[in-house]
N, C-alpha and C positions, 0 to 999 in steps of 0.2 A: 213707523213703517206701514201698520194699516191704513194711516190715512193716506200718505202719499201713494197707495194702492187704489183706494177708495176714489180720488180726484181722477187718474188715472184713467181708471173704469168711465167716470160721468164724462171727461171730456171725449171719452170714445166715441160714447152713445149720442153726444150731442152732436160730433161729427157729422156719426152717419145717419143721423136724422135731418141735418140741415140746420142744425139751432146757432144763431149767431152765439159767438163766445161773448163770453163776457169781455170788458175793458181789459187791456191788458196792462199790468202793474209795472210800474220801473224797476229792470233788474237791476240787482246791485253787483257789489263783486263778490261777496259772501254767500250769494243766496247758492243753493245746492236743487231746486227744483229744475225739472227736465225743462229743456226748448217748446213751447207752441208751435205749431205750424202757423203760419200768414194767414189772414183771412181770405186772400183771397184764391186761396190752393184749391184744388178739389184730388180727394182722393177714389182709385178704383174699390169695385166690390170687391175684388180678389185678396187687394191688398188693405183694404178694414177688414176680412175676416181672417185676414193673418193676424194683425194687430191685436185683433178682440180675443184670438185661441191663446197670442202669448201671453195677454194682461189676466185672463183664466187662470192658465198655468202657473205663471207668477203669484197670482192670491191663492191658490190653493198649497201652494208649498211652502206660502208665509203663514196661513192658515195651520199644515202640520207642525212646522216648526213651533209657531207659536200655544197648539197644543200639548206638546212636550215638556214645553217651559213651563207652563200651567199642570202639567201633571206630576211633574219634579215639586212646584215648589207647594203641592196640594200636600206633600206629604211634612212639609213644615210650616206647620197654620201661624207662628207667629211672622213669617215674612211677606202672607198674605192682604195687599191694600187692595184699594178700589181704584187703584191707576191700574190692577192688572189685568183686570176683568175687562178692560176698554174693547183689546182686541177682541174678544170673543164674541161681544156686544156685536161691534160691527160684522163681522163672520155670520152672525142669525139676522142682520136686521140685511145683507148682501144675498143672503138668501144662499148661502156653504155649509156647511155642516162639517166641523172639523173633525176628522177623525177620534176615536175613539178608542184611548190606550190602559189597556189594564195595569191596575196596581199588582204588582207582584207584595206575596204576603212576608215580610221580611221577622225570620225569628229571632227573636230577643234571647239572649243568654237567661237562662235560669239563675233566678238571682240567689246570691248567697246567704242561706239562716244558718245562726249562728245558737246555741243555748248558752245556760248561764256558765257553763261547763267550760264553752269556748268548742264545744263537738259543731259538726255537719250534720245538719236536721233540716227536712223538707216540709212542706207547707202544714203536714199532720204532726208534726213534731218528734216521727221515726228517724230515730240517728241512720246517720248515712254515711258506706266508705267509697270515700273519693278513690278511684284509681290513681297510683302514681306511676307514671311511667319514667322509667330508670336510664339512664344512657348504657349501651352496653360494647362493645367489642364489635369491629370487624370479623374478628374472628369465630365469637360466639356466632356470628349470624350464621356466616360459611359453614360452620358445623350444625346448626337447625337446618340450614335446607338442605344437606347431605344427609341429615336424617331423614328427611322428610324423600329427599328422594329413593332413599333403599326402600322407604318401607311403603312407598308406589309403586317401585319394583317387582317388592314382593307380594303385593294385593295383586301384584297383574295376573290375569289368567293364563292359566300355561294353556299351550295350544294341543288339541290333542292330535301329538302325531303317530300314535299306534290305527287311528284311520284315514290315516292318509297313504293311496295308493303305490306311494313308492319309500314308506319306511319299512328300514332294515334294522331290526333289534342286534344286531353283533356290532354295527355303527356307535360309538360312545358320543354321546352328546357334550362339548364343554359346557361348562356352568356359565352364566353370563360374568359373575365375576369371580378373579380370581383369587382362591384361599390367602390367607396372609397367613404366608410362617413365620413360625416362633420359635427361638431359641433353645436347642434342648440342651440341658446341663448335665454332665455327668457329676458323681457323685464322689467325695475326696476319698483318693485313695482305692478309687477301680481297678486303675488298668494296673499298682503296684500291687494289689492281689491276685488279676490275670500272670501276671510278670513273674511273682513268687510261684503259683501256680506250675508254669510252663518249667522253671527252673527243679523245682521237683520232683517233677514228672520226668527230665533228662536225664537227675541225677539217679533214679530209680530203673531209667533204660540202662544208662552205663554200667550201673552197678550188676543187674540182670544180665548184660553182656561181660562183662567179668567171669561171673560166677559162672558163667555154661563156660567161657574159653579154659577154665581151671579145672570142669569137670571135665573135658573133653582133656586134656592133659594126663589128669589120671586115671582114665578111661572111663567113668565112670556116664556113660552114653542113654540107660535108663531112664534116672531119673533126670535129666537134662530134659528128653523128649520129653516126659512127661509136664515138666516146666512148661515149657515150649507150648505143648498140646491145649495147657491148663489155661481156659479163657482170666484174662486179667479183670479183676474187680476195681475200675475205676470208679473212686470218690465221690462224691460229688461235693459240692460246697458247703460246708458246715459240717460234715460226716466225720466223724472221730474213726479212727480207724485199729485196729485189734492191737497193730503190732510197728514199729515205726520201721522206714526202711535203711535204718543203720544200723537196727534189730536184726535184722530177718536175718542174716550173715552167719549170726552168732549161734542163733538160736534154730535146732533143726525144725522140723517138718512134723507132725503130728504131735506136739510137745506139749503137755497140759500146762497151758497160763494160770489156771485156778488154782494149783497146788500151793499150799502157803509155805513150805520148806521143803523148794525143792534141790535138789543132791547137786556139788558141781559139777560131777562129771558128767551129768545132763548137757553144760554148755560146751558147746566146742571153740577153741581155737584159746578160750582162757585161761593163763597160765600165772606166772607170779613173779615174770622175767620179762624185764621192760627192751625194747627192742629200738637200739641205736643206729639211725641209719647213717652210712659211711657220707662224709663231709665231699664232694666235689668240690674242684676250684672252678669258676665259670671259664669258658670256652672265649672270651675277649677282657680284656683290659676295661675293666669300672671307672677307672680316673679317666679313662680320654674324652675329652670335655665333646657333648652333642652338637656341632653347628647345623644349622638350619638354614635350608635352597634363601637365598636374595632374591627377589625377582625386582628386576629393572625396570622402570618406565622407560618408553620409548624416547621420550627427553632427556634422560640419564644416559641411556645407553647411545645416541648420537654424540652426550659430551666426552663418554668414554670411549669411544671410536677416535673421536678428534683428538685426543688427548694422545690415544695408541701412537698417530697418524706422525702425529706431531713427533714422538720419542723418537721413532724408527727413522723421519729425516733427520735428524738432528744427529742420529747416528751416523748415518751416509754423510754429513756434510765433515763431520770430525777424520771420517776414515779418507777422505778425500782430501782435505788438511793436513793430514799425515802422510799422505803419498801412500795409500794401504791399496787405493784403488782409482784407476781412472774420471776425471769430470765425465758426467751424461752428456750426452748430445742436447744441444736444445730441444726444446718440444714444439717440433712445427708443423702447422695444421692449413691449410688453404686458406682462413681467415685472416691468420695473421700472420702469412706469407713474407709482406711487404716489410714489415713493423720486425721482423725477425733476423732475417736474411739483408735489408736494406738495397744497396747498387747490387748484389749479388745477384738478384732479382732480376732489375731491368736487363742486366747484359746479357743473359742469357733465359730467358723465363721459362723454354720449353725445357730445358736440365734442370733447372731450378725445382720446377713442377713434379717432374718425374720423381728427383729424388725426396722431395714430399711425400706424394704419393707410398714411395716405398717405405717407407720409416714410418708413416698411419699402418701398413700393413704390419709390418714389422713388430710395431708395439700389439696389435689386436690379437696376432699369434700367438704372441708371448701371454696375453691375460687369458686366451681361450686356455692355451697349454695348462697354465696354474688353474683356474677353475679345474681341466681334469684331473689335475695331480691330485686336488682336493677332494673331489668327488670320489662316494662310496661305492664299494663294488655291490653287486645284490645279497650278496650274503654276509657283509658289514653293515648293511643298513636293516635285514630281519635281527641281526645281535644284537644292533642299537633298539632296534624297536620292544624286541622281547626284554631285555634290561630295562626298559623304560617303563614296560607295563609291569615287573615284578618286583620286590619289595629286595632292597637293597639289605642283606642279612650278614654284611660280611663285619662289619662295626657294631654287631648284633641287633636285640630287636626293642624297641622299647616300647610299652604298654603303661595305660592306664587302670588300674584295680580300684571298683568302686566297691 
């Protein structure tokens, strides 16, 4: 390539000097060298110092190229002959100067010493730990940089808005994030302590309302008020308490507990005669067996409609079979006028029509009339309503005792 650059250049210069060319050679059909011009051509000066700027151009970018190749293969001295050097040669002896490309410094992996150990040891012979790096989780990542971003978060500086001209301290600031709640568990067996609680505190009211209606009975109006008056000492939890309140009944009022033998007739109401209370028979029947409300789906209760629909013809057509009661008229409608009635029709359509007409009216009277028959008066429908909302007691009442 440099030469065919090199010939190039001289037969330029000889052009535009006037130098006859040399002999010119027989082409063949192989050869690849350019066309000569004729001898007897003459070229302008415009058009040689075009010529000459492009054959310039041309060697100096075979020139760079050609430096590159030679700086690449500088960096592997056994591919280096003396066919390579040709170009460069000619480039200094053409009077170019090919560019000039730096070796970049290329580092070498630190090679690996080994001891007799089979350890990682560096050129002084200090063992060495290799980093191993681990494969780890998508997920593990997504949790490091969420960590990493709270605790950015939190290095940030808050701003200070107590000097800033338009805060308001009664204004609550949100938190930029928000708390996560957590589950709080109650403890086994709470709320059946609240539950016992509540239960004997009512049975302690009832009991306390007993005893004042009993003293008020036989007059005895005193010490009631003074009851009454006398602030209640409620318990608290874990508190033992002096006297129990299935006690207090029995036992009067200013009674020393301390005494180790104390007299019976200290207690009241204790005697030595056990008290039989009179047997009642219940107010309904125990054997009559409980049934309990059916509720219908809406699809049951169309088959049961249909089914009603169905009896009740079945009946009319028996009683109508016996002669018990007149056949129906047909059922004629505007529609099926034609299909019904037949010639009765065409001969006379405006009678025909009419009496239509009135037998549509006839029947709608008759369904309005039954819908009112059926319909509740307003103070049949407050009786229904109020039976509805109240607890049917007549078949008595039945409960569940836990």
């Amino acid at each position: 390539m440099m030469e065919a650059a090199t010939r190039q250049i001289e037969e330029r210069k000889k052009q535009l000097s006037f130098i006859s060319p040399p002999t010119p050679q027989p082409k063949t059909p192989s050869s690849s060298q350019p066309e000569r011009l004729p001898i007897g051509n003459t070229i302008q000066p415009s058009q040689a110092a075009t010529f000459m700027n492009d054959a310039i151009e041309k060697a100096r970018k075979a020139a760079e190229l050609q430096a590159r190749i030679q700086a690449q293969l500088a960096l592997k001295p056994g591919l280096i002959g003396n066919a390579n050097m040709v170009g460069l040669a000619n480039l200094h002896a053409m009077g170019i100067a090919p560019p000039k490309v730096e070796l970049k410094d290329q580092t070498k992996p630190t090679p690996l010493i080994l001891d007799e150990q089979g350890r990682t040891v560096d050129a002084t012979g200090k063992e060495i730990e290799l980093t191993h790096r681990m494969p780890t989780l998508k997920a593990n990542i997504r949790a490091v940089k969420r960590e990493q971003f709270k605790q950015q978060l939190k290095e940030k500086p808050s701003e200070d808005m107590e000097s800033n001209t338009f805060f308001d301290p009664r204004v609550s600031i949100a938190p930029s994030q928000r708390q996560r709640r957590t589950f709080k568990f109650h403890d086994k067996g709470k709320f059946e302590k609240i539950a016992q609680r509540l239960r004997t505190k009512a049975q302690l009211e009832k009991l306390q309302a007993e005893i004042s209606q009993a003293a008020r009975k036989t007059g005895i109006h005193t010490s009631t008020r003074l009851a009454l008056i006398a602030p209640k000492k409620e318990l608290k939890e874990g508190d033992i308490p002096e006297i129990e309140w299935w006690d207090s009944y029995i036992i009067p009022n200013g009674f020393d507990l301390t005494e180790e033998n104390p007299k019976r007739e200290d207690y009241f109401g204790i005697t030595n005669l056990v008290e039989h209370p009179a047997q009642l028979n219940p107010p309904v029947d125990n054997d009559t067996p409980v049934t309990l409300g059916v509720y219908l789906t809406k699809k049951e209760q169309k088959k049961l409609r249909r089914q009603t629909r169905r009896e009740a013809q079945k009946e009319l057509q028996e009683k109508v079979r016996l002669g018990l009661m007149p056949p129906p008229e047909p059922k004629v409608r505007i529609s099926n006028l034609m299909r019904v009635l037949g010639t009765e029709a065409v001969q006379d359509p405006t009678k025909v029509e009419a009496h239509v007409r009135a037998q549509m009216a006839k029947r709608q009277k008759a369904h309005e009339e039954a819908n009112a028959a059926r319909k509740l008066t307003a103070e049949q429908r407050k009786v229904k309503k109020i039976k509805k909302l109240k607890e049917d007691i007549s078949q008595g009442v039945h409960i569940s005792v836990y």
